[in-house]
Each structure stands twice: as structure tokens, then as C-alpha cells.
C-alpha positions as CSV (number, residue, x, y, z in Angstrom):
1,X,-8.3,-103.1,-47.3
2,X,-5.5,-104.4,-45.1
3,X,-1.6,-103.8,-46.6
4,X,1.7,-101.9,-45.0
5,X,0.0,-98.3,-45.5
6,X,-3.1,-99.4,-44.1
7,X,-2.4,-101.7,-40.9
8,X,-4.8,-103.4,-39.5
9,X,-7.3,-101.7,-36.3
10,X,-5.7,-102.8,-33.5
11,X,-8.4,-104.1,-32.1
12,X,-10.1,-105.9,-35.2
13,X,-7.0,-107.7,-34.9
14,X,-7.3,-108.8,-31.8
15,X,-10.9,-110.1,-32.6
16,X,-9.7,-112.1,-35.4
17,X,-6.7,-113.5,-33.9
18,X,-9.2,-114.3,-31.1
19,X,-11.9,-116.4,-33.0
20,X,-8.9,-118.1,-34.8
21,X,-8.1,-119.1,-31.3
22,X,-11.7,-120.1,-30.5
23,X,-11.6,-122.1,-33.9
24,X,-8.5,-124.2,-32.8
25,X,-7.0,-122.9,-36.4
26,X,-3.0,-122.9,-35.5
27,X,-2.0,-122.1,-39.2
28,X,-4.5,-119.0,-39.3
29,X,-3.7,-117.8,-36.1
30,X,0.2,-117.8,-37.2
31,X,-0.4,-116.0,-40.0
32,X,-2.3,-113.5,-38.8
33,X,-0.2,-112.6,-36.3
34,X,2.8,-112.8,-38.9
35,X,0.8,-109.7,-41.0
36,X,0.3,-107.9,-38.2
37,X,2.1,-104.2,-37.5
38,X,3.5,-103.7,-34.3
39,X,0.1,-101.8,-32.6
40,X,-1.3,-105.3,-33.5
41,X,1.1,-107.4,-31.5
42,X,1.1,-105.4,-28.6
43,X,-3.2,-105.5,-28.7
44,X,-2.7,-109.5,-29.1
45,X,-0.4,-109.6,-26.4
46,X,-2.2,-107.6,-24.3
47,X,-5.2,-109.0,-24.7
48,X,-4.2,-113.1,-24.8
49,X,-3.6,-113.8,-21.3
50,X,-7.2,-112.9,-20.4
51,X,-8.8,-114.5,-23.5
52,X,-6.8,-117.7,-22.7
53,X,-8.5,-117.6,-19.5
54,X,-11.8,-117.4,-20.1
55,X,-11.1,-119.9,-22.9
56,X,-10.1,-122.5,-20.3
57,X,-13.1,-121.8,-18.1
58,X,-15.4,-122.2,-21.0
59,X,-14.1,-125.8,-21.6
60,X,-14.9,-128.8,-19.9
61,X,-12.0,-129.9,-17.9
62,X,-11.4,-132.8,-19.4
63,X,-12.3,-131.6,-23.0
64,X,-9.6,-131.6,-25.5
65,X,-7.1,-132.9,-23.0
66,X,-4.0,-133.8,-25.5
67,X,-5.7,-132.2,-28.3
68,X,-2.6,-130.6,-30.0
69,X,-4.7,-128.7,-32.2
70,X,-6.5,-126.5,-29.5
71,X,-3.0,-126.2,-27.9
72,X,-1.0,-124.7,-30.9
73,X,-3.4,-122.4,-31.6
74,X,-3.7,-121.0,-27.8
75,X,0.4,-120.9,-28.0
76,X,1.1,-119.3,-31.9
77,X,0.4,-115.7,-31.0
78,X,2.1,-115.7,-28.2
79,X,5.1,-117.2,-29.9
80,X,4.2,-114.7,-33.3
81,X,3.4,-111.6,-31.1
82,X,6.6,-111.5,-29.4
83,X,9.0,-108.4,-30.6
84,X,10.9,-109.2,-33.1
85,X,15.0,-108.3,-32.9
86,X,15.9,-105.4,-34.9
């Protein structure tokens, strides 16, 4: 069970947020990132840059090239993980 007093493993997050990446699934990435605590942020942004990579080299260059989808998910937890003001 996931809630405020029980945050998410840090690096279970990552693993979701990471096949919601591999999924192309924008909305879920968004909103996972959006639930979680800040150990889970810092995980995801720790971890994306590398995924991202590896995610690139996986694809056929020319695979996906213009596909919004794929792109909006690779770029919501980077937009959701940043710190938020406060």
C-alpha cells in the first residue's frame, strides 16, 4: 500500500516510472511522478538520463521519428521530477 505515510521505495519508483516510459504512456508517467515523495523524484531524476539513453539506442533511428507520444513520455518526468518551489 502506497499513501503519504507509506511512500513509495525509491527505487520501485523508478522501475515504474521507467516501463511507463518504455510504454510511451505520457499520462501514466505524469502521474506517477506527481504521487511521488521527494526520495522518488530525486531516484527518477537520477536515474532518467541514463534510461533515456539506452532507450534511444534500443530504437531504430528512424523509428518513431515525430511520434509525440514516445516524446511526451521520455520528457513528463523530467518536467514532473523537478523540485517543486516551497
Amino acid at each position: 500500500m502506497t499513501s503519504v505515510a507509506h511512500p513509495p521505495d525509491p527505487a520501485e519508483a523508478w522501475r515504474r516510472i521507467a516501463r511507463l516510459i518504455d510504454a510511451a504512456d505520457a499520462d501514466g508517467v505524469a502521474e506517477a511522478v506527481l504521487a511521488l515523495d521527494d526520495a522518488g523524484r530525486r531516484a527518477v531524476a537520477a536515474a532518467l538520463p541514463g534510461h533515456l539513453k539506452a532507450a534511444r539506442a534500443r530504437r531504430d533511428p528512424w523509428e518513431g521519428l515525430g511520434d509525440a507520444r514516445w516524446a511526451s513520455a521520455r520528457r513528463a518526468p523530467g518536467r514532473s521530477a523537478a523540485p517543486r518551489p516551497g
